[in-house]
C-alpha atoms as an extended CHARMM CRD file, in Angstrom:
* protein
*
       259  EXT
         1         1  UNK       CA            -55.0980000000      -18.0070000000       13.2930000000  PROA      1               0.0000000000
         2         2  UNK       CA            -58.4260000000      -16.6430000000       15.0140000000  PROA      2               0.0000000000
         3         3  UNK       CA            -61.7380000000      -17.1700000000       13.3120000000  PROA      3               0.0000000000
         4         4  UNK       CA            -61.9850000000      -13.5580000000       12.8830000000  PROA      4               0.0000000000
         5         5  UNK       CA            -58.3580000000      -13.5390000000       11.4430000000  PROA      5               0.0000000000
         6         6  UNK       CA            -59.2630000000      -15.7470000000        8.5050000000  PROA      6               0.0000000000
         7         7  UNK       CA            -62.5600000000      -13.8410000000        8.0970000000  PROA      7               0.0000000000
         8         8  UNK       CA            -60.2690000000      -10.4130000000        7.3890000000  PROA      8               0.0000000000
         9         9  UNK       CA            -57.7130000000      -12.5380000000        4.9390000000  PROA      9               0.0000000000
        10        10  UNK       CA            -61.0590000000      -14.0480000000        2.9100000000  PROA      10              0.0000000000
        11        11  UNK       CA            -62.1580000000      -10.3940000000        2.7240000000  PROA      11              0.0000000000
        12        12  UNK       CA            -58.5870000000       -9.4920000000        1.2420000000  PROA      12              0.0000000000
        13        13  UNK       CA            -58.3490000000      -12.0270000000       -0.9060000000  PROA      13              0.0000000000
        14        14  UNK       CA            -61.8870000000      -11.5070000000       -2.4710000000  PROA      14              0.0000000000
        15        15  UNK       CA            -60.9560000000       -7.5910000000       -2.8020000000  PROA      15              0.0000000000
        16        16  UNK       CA            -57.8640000000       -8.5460000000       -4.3530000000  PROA      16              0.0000000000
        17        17  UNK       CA            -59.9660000000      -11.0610000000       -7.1720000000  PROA      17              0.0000000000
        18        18  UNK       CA            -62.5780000000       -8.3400000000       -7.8200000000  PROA      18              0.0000000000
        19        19  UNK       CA            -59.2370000000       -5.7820000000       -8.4270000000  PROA      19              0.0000000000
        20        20  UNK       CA            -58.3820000000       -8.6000000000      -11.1770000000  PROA      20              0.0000000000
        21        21  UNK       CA            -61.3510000000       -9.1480000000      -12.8470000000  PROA      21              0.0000000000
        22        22  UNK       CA            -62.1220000000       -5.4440000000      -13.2460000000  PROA      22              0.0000000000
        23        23  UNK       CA            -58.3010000000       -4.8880000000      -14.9620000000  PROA      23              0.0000000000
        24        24  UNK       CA            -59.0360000000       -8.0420000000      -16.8080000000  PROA      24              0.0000000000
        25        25  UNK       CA            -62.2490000000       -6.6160000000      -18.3350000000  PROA      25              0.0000000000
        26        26  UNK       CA            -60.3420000000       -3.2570000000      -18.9160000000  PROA      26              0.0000000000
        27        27  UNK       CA            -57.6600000000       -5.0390000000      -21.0110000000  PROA      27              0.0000000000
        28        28  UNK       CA            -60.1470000000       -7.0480000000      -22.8580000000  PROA      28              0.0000000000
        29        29  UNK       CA            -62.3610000000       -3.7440000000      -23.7120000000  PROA      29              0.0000000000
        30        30  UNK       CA            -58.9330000000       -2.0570000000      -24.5910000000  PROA      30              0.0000000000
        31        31  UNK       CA            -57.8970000000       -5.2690000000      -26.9800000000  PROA      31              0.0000000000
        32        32  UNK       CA            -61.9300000000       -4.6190000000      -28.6070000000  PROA      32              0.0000000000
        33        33  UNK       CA            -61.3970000000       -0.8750000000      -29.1740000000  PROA      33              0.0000000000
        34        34  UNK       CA            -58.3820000000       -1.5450000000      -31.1220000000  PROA      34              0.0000000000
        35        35  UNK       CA            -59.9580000000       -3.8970000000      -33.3450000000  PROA      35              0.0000000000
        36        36  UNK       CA            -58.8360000000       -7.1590000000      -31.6370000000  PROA      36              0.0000000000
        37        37  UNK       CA            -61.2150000000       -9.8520000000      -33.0420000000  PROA      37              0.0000000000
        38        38  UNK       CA            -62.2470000000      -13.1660000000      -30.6400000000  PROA      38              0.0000000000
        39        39  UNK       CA            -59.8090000000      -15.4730000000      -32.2480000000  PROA      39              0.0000000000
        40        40  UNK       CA            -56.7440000000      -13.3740000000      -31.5060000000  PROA      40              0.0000000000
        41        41  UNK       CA            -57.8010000000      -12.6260000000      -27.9580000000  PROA      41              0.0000000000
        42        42  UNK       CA            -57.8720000000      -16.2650000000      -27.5430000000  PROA      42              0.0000000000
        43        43  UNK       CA            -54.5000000000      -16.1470000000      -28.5970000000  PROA      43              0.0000000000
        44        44  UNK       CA            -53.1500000000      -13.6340000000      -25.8190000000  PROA      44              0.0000000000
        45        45  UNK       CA            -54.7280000000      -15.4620000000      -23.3810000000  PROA      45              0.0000000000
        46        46  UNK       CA            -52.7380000000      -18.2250000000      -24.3350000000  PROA      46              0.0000000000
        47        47  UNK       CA            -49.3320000000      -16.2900000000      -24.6050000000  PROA      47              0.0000000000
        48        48  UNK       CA            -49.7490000000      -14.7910000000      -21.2330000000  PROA      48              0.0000000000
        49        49  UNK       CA            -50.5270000000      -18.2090000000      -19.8600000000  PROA      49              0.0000000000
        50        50  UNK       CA            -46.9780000000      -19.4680000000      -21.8600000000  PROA      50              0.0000000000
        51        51  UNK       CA            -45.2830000000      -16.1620000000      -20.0910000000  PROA      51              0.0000000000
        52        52  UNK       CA            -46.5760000000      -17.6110000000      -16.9930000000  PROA      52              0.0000000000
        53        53  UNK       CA            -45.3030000000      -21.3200000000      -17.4350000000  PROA      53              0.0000000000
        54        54  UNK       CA            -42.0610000000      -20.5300000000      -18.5740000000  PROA      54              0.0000000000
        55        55  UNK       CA            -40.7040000000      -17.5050000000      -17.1410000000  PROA      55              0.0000000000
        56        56  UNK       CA            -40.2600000000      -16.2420000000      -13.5200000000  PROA      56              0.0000000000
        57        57  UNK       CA            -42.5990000000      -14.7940000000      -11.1490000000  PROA      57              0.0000000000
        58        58  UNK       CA            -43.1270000000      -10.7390000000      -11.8880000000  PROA      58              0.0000000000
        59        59  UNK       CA            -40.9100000000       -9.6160000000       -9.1410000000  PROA      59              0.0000000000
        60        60  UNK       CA            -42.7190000000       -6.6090000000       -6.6310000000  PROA      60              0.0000000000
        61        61  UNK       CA            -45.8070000000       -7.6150000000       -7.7990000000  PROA      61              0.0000000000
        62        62  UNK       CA            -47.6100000000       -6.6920000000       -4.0550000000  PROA      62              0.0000000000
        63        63  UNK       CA            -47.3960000000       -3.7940000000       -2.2900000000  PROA      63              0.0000000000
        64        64  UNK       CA            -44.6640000000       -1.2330000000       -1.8930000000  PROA      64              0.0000000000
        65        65  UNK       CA            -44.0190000000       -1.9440000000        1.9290000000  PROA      65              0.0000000000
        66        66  UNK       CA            -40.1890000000       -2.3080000000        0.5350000000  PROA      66              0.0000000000
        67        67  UNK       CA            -40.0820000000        0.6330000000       -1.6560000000  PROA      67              0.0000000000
        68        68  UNK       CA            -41.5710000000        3.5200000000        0.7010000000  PROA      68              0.0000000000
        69        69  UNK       CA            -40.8240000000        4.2390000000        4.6930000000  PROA      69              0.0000000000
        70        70  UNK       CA            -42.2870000000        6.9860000000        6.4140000000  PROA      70              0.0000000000
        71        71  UNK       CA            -38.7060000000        7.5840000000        7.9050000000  PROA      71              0.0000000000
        72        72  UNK       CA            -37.2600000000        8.6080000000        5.0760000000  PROA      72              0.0000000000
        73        73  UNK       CA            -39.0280000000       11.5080000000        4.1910000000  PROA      73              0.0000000000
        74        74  UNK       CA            -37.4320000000       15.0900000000        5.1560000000  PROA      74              0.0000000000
        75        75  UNK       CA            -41.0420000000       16.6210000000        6.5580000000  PROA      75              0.0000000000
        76        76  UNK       CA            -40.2760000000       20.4210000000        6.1510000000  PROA      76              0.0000000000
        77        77  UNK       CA            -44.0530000000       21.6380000000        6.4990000000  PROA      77              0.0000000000
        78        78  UNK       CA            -43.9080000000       23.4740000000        9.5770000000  PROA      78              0.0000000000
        79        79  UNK       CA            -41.0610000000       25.5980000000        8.4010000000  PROA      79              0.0000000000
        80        80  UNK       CA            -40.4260000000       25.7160000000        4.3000000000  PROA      80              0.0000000000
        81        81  UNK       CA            -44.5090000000       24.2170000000        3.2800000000  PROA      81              0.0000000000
        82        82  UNK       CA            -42.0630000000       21.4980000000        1.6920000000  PROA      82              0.0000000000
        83        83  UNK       CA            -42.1160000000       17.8310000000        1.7390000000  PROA      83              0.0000000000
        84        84  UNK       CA            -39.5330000000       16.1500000000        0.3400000000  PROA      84              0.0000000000
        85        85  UNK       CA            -38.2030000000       12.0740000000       -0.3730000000  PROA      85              0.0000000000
        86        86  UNK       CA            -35.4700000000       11.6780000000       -2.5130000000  PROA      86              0.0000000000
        87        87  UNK       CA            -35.5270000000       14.0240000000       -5.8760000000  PROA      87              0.0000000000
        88        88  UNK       CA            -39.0110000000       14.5350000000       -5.3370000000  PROA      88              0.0000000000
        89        89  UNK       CA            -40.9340000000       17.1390000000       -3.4360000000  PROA      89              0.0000000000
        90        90  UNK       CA            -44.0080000000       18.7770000000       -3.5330000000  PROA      90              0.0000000000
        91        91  UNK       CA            -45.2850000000       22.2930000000       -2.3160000000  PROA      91              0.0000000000
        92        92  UNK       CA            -48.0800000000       24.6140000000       -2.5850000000  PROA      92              0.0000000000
        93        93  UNK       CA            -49.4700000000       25.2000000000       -6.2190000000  PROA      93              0.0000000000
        94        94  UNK       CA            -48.9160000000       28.8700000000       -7.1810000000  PROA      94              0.0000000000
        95        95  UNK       CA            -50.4500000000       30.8790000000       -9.7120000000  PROA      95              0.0000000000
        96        96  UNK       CA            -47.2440000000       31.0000000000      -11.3850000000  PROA      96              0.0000000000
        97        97  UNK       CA            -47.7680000000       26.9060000000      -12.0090000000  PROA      97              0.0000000000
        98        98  UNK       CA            -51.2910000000       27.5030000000      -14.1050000000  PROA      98              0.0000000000
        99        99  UNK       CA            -50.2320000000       28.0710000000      -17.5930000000  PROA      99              0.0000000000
       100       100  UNK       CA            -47.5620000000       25.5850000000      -17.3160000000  PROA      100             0.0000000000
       101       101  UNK       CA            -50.4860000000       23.0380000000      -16.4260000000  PROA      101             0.0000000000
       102       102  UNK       CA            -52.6990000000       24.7850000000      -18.6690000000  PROA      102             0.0000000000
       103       103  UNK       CA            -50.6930000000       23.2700000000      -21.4040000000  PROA      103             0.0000000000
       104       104  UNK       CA            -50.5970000000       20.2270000000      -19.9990000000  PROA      104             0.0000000000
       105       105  UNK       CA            -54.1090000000       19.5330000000      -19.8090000000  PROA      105             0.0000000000
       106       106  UNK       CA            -53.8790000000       19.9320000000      -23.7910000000  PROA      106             0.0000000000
       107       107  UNK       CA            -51.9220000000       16.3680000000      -24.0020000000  PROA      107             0.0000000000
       108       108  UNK       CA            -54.0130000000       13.2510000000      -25.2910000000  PROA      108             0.0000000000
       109       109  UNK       CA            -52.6550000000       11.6130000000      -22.2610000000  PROA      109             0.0000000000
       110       110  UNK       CA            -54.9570000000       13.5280000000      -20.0740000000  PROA      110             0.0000000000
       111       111  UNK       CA            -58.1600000000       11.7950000000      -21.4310000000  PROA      111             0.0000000000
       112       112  UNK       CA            -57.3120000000        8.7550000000      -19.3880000000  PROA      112             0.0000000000
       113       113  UNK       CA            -57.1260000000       10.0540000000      -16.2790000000  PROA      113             0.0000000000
       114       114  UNK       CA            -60.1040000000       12.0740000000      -13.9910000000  PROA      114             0.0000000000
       115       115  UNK       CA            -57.7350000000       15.2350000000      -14.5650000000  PROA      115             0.0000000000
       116       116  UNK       CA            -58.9810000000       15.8330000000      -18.2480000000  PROA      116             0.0000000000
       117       117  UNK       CA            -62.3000000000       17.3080000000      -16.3600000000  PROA      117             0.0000000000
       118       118  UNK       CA            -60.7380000000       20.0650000000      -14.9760000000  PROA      118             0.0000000000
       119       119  UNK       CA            -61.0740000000       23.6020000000      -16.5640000000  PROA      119             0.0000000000
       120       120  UNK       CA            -59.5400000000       24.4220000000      -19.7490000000  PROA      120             0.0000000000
       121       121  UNK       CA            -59.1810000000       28.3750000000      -19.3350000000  PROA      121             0.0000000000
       122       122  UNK       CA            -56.5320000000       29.9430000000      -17.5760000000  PROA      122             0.0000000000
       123       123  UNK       CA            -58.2760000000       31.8950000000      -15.3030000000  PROA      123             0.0000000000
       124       124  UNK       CA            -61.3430000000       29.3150000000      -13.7330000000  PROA      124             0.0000000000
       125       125  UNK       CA            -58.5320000000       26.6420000000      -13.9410000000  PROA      125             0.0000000000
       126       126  UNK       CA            -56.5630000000       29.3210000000      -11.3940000000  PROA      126             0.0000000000
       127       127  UNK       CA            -59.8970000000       29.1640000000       -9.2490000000  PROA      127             0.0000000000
       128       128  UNK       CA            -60.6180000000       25.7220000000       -9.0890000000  PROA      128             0.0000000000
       129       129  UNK       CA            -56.6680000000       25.3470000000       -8.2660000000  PROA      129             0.0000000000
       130       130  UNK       CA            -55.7260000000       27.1340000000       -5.8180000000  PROA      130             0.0000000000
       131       131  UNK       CA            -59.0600000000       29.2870000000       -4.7360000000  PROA      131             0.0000000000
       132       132  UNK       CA            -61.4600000000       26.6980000000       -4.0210000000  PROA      132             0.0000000000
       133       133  UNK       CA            -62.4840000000       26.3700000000       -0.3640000000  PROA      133             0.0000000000
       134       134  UNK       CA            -62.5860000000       22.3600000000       -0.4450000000  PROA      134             0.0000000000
       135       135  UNK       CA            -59.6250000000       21.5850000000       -2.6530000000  PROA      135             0.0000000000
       136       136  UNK       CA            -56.0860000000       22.1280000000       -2.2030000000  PROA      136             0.0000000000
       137       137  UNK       CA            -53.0780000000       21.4280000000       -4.7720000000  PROA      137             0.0000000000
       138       138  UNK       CA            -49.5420000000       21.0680000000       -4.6510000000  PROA      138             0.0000000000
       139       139  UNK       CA            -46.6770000000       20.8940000000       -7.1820000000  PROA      139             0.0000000000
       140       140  UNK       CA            -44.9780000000       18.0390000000       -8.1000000000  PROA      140             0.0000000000
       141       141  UNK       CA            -41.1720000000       19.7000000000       -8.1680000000  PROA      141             0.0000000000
       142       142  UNK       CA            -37.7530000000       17.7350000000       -8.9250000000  PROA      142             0.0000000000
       143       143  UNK       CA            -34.2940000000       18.1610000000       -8.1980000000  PROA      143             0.0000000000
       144       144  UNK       CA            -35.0420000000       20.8220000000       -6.8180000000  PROA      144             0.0000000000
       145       145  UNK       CA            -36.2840000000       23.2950000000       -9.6910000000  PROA      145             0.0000000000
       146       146  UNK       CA            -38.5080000000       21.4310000000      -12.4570000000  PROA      146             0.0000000000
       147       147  UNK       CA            -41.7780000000       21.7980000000      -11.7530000000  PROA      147             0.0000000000
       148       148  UNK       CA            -43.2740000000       18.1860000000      -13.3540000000  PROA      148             0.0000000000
       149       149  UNK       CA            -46.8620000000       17.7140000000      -12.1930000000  PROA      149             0.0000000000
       150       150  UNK       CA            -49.3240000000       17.8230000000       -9.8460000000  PROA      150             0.0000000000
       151       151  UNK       CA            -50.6180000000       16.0860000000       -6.8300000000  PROA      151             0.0000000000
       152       152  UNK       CA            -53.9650000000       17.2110000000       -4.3050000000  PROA      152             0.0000000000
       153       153  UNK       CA            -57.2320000000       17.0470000000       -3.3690000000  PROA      153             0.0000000000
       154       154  UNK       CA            -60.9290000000       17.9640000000       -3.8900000000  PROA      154             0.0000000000
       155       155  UNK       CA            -63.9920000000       17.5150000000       -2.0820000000  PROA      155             0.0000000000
       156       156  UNK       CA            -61.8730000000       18.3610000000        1.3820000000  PROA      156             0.0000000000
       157       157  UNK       CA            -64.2770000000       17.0640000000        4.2950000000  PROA      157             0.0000000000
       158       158  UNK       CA            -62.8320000000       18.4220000000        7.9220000000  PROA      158             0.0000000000
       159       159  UNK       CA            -65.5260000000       16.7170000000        9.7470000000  PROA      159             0.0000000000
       160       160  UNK       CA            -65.3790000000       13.6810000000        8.3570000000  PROA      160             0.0000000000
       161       161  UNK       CA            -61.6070000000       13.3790000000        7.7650000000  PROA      161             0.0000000000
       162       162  UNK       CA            -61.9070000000       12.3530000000        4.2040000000  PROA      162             0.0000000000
       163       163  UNK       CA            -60.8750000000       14.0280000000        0.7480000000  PROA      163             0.0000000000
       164       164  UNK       CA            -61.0280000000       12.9140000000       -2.8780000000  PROA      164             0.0000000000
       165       165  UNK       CA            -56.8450000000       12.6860000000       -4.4920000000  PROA      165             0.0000000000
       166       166  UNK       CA            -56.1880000000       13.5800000000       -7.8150000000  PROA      166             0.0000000000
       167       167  UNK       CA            -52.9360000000       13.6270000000       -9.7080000000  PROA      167             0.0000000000
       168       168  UNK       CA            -50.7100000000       13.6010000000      -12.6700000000  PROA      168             0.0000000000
       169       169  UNK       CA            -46.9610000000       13.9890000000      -13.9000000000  PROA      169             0.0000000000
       170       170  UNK       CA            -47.6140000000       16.8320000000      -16.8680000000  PROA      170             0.0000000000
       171       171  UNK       CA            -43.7430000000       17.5490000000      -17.7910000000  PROA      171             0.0000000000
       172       172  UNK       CA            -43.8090000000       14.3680000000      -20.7590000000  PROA      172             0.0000000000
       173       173  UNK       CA            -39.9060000000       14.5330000000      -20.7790000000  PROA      173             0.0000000000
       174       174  UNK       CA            -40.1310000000       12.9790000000      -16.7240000000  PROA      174             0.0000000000
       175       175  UNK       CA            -42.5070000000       10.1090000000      -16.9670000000  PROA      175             0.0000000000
       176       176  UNK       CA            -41.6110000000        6.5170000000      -16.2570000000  PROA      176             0.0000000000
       177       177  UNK       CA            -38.8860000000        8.1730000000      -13.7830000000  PROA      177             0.0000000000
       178       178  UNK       CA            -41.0210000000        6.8820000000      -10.3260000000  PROA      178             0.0000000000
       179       179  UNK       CA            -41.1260000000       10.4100000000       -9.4710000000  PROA      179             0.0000000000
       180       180  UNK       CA            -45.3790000000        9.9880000000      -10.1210000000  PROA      180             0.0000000000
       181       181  UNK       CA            -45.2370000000        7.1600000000       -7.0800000000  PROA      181             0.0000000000
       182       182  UNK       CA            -43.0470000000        9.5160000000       -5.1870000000  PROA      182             0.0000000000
       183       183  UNK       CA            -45.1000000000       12.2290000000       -5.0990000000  PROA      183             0.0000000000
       184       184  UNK       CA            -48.0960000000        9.7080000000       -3.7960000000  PROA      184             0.0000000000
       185       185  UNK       CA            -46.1160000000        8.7690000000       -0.7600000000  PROA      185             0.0000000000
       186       186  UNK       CA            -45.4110000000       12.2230000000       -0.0450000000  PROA      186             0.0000000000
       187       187  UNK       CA            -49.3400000000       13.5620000000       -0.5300000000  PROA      187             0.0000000000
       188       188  UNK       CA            -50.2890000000       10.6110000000        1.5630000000  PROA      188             0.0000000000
       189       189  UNK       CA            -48.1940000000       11.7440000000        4.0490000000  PROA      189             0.0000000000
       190       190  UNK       CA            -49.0770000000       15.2680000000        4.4420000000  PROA      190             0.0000000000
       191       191  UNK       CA            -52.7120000000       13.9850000000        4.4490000000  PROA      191             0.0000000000
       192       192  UNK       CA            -52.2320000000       10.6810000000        7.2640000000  PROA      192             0.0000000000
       193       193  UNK       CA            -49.3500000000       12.4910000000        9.1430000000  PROA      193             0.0000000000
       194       194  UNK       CA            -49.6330000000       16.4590000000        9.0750000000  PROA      194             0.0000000000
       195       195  UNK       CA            -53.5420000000       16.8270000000        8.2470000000  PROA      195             0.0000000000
       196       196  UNK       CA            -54.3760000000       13.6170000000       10.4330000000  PROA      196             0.0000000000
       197       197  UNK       CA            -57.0630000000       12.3150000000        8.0700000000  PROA      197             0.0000000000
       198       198  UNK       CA            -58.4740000000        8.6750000000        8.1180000000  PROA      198             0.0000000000
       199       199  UNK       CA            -59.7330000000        8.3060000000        4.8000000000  PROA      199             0.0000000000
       200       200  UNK       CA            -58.4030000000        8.9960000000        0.8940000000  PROA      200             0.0000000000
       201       201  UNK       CA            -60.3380000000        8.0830000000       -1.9150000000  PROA      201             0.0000000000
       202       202  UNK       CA            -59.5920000000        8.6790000000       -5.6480000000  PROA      202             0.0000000000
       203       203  UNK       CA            -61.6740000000        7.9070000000       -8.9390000000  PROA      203             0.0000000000
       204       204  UNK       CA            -60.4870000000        6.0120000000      -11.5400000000  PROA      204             0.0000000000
       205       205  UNK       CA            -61.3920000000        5.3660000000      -15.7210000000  PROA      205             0.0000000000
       206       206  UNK       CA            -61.7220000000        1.5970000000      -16.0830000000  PROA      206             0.0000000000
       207       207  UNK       CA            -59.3390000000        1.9720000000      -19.1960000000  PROA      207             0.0000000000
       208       208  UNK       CA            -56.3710000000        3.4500000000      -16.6660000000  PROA      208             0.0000000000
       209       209  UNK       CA            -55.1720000000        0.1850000000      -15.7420000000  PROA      209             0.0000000000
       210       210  UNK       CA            -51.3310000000        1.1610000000      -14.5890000000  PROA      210             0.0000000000
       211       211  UNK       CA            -52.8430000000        3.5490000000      -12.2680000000  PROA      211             0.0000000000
       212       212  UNK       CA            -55.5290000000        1.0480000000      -10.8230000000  PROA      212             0.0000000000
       213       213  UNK       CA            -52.2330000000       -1.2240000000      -10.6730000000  PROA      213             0.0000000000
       214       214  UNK       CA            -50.0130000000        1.3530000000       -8.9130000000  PROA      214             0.0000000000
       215       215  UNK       CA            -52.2510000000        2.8440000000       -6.2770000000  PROA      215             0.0000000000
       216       216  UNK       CA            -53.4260000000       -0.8370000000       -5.0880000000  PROA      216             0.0000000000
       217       217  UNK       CA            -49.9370000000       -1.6710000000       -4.1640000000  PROA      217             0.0000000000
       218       218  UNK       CA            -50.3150000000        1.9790000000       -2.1880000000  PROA      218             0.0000000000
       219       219  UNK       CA            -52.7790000000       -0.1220000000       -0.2590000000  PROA      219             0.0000000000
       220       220  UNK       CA            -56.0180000000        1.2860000000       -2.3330000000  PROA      220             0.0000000000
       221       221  UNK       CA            -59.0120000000       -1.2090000000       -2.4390000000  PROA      221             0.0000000000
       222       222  UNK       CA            -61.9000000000       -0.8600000000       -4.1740000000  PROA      222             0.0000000000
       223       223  UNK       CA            -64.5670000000        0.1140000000       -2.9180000000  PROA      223             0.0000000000
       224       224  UNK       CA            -67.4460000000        0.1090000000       -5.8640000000  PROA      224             0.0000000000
       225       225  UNK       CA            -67.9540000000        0.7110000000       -9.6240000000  PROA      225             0.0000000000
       226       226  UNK       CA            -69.8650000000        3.3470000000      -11.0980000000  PROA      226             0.0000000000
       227       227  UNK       CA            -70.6180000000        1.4540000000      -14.2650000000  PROA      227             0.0000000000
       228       228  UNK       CA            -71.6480000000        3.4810000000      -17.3640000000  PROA      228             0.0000000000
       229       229  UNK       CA            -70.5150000000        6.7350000000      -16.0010000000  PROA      229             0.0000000000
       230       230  UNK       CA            -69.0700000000        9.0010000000      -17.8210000000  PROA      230             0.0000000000
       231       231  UNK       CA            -69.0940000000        9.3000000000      -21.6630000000  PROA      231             0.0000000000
       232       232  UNK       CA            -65.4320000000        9.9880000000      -23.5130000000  PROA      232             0.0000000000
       233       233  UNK       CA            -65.6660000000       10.6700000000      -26.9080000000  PROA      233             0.0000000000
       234       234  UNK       CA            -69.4370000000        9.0340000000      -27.0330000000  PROA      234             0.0000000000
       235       235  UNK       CA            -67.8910000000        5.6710000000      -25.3720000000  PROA      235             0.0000000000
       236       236  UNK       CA            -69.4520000000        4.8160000000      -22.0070000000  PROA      236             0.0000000000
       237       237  UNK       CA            -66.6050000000        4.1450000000      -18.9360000000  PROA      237             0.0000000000
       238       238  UNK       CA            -67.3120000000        2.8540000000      -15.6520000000  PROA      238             0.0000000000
       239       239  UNK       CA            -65.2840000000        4.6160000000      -13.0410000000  PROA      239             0.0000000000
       240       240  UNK       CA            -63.7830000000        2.2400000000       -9.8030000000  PROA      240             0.0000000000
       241       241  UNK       CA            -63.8900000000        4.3240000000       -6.5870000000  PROA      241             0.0000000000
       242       242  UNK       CA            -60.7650000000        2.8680000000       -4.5040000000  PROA      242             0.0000000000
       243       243  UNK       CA            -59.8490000000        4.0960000000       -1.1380000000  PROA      243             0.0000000000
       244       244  UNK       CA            -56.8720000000        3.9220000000        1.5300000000  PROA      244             0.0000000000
       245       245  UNK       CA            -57.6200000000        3.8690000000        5.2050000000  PROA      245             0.0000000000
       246       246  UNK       CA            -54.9430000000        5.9510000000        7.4380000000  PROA      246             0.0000000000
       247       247  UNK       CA            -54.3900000000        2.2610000000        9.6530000000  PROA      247             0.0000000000
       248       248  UNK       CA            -53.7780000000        0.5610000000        6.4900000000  PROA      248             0.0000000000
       249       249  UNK       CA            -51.2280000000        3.3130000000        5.5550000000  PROA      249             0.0000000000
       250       250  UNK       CA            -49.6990000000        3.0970000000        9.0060000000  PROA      250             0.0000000000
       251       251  UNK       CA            -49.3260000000       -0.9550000000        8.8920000000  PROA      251             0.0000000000
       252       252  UNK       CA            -47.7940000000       -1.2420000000        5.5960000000  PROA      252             0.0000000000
       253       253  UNK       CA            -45.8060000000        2.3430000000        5.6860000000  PROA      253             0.0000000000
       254       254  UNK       CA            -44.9050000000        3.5120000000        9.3450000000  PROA      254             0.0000000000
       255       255  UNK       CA            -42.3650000000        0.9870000000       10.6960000000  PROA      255             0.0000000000
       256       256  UNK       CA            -42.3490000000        3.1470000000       14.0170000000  PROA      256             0.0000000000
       257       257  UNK       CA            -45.8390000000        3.2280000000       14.3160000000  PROA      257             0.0000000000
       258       258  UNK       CA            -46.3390000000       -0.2320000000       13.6000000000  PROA      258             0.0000000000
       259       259  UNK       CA            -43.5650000000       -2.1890000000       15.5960000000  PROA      259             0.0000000000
């Protein structure tokens, strides 16, 4: 291993600690807020450290270089504005799709995620949708017909190659089906493969610690913390900007590309 090889893995492994600590200090501000007092934080610690010593190794705990290949997806774009893996697809958001989503930005859910600052009415939601020059959204459809969520982007930047991702499954009755990790893969594909962008970045509330979790193993690192930054319900968040690179997408994704 070259000099400069053991530089880059020192670099990794230091993103990967400061990716630990900050879902570390999430948990432990969650445990506060719900009244946890010192003593019995003391006393997860030590469970977890039991669940540790006893019990196997959390299986897939890296990234999902297994789970997702570029090869499988059925890239329809050119012909049907459809990309699809599996179940899953996504296509253009329609103005048909706002008062389903309209309804689900009214779920307590929401309020951890960057979605609950989107518009509330009908009509400016419609605008910052699907009629905003620098944004672009897609549904989140499966097997074919339900529509389930959505998936896109703000702050579009041609020049630069860049765009901001923002997502969520709305339809309550299909969470915890993978069809949220799905529709990832699929957006960053249309954004790496069809748009030919370098960079995606996304926002996340410190508290949102399965979706800090799930797009690191999409090969997300962090990149800084806002700290302080927004106020929810007169509690102070910081917010972790984390952001994928289209060579890291190609080396853990694109078998072609890569071999």
């Amino acid at each position: 291993m070259t000099d400069n090889q053991k530089e880059l893995q020192k670099i990794e492994k230091e993103k990967h600690r400061q990716i630990v600590k900050l879902v570390t200090h999430s948990f432990y501000k969650e445990l506060v807020n719900y009244g946890v007092d010192q003593s019995d934080i003391i006393n997860v610690s030590t469970q977890l450290l039991d669940h540790v010593l006893q019990k196997k190794p959390i299986e897939n705990n890296g990234a999902y270089r297994d789970d997702f290949d570029v090869s499988r997806i059925d890239d329809r774009w050119q012909i049907e504005k459809k990309i699809i893996l599996g179940d899953v697809h996504i296509e253009p958001l329609k103005a048909d799709h706002i008062a389903v989503v309209c309804e689900w930005l009214k779920q307590r859910e929401i309020s951890q995620t960057f979605i609950r600052f989107l518009p509330q009415k009908k009509e400016k939601l419609e605008q910052y949708l699907i009629h905003t020059s620098d944004h672009q959204f897609f549904a989140v459809k499966y097997l074919q017909d339900h529509f389930v969520g959505i998936i896109g982007a703000e702050n579009i930047d041609p020049m630069n190659k860049k765009l901001e991702m923002k997502k969520f499954i709305g339809a309550s009755e299909f969470r915890n089906r993978g069809i949220g990790k799905l529709s990832t893969f699929l957006f960053l594909y249309y954004v790496f493969e069809i748009l030919q962008f370098q960079k995606i970045y996304i926002h996340s509330l410190d508290t949102n610690i399965k979706n800090i979790n799930i797009n690191s193993k999409f090969g997300f690192e962090l990149e800084g913390i806002l700290y302080s930054e927004v106020l929810i319900d007169g509690k102070a968040h910081d917010v972790l900007r984390m952001s994928l690179l289209r060579n890291k997408w190609t080396s853990l994704f694109d078998n072609n590309a890569a071999s």
